[in-house]
Every structure is written in structure tokens, then in C-alpha cells.
C-alpha positions as CSV (number, residue, x, y, z in Angstrom):
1,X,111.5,107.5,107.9
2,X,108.1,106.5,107.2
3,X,105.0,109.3,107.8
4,X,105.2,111.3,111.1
5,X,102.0,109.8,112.3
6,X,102.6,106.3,111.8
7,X,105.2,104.6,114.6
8,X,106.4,101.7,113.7
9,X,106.9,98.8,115.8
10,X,109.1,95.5,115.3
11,X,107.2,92.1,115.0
12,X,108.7,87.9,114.7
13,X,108.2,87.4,111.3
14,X,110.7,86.1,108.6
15,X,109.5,88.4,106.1
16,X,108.7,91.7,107.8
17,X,110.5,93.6,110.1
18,X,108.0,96.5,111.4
19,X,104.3,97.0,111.1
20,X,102.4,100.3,112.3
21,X,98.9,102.0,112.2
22,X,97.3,105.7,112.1
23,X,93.7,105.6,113.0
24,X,92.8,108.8,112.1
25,X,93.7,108.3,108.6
26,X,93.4,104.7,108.3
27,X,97.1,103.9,106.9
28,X,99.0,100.9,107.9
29,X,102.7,100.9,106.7
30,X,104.5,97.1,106.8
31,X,108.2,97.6,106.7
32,X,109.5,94.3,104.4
33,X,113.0,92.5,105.6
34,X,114.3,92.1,101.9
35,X,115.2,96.0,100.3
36,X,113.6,97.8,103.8
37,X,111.0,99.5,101.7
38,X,108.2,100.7,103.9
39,X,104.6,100.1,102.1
40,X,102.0,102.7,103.3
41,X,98.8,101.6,102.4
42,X,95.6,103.6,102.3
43,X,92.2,102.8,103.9
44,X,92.7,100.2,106.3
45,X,90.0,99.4,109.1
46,X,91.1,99.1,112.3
47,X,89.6,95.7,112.6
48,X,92.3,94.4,109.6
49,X,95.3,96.0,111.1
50,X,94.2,94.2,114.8
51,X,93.9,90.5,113.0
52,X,97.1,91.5,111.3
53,X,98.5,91.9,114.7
54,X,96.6,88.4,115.9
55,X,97.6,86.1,112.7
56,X,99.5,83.3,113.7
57,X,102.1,84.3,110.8
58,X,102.0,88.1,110.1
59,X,103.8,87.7,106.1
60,X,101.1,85.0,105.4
61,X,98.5,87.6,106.9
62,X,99.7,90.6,104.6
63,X,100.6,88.8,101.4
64,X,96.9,87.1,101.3
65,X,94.8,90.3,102.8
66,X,96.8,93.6,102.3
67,X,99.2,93.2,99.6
68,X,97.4,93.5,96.1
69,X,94.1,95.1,98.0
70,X,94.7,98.4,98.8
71,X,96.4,101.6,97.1
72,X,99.6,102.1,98.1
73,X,103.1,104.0,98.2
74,X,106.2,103.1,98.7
75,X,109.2,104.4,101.1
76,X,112.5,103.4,100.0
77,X,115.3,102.5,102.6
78,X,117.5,105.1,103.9
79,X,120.6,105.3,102.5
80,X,123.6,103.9,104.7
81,X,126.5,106.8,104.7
82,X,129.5,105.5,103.4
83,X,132.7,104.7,105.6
């Protein structure tokens, strides 16, 4: 589960599986394919997280304009139960 006012939504892109944005506080959490950690990082403009949405290849957009730029915190995956 990532923050309660941040839905994520699935997007085609070999490295990341989900991608969502809370304009009142300016977060945008990217849900990575390898480990499932959700990345919630802090203010974002809304203009970033729309180009992000745009870009032709949405890890290429995030590894060059969101990772390494803004603070951020990390959500590990959620535990599978076992059998």
C-alpha cells in the first residue's frame, strides 16, 4: 500500500509497473518492476508528473528527471503469505 491519497495506476514500461500523483501535496510515487518498492517523492509540479505521463519511455523519463532530484521515501513490497 502506498499513501491513501496517492492511486496508483499501471503504465507500459519495462522498468516500472505503476505511477501516481497527489496534487494537493505534490507527491508522485513510481512503483519499480524489480523488488516492487514504491518511491514517494516530495515536491513534484504537476507539469513534471504530466510529461512523465507524455515521455515516449516513462523509465528513461524518471531515471534522468525524478530519480536523484527530489527527497524521497521508500515503501517496501508487501509481503506474499506463505502457502
Amino acid at each position: 500500500m502506498t499513501n491513501p491519497d496517492i492511486t496508483l495506476s499501471p503504465v507500459k514500461s519495462s522498468n516500472v509497473e505503476s505511477v501516481g500523483f497527489c496534487s494537493a501535496t505534490n507527491r508522485l510515487a513510481v512503483r519499480f518492476k524489480a523488488g516492487g518498492k514504491t518511491y514517494i517523492y516530495a515536491d513534484v509540479e504537476p507539469s513534471l508528473h504530466a510529461d512523465l505521463l507524455a515521455a515516449p519511455s516513462i523509465g528513461k523519463f524518471v531515471g534522468s528527471n525524478v530519480v536523484g532530484k527530489f527527497q524521497h521515501t521508500v515503501m517496501q513490497a508487501p509481503q506474499k503469505a506463505a502457502p
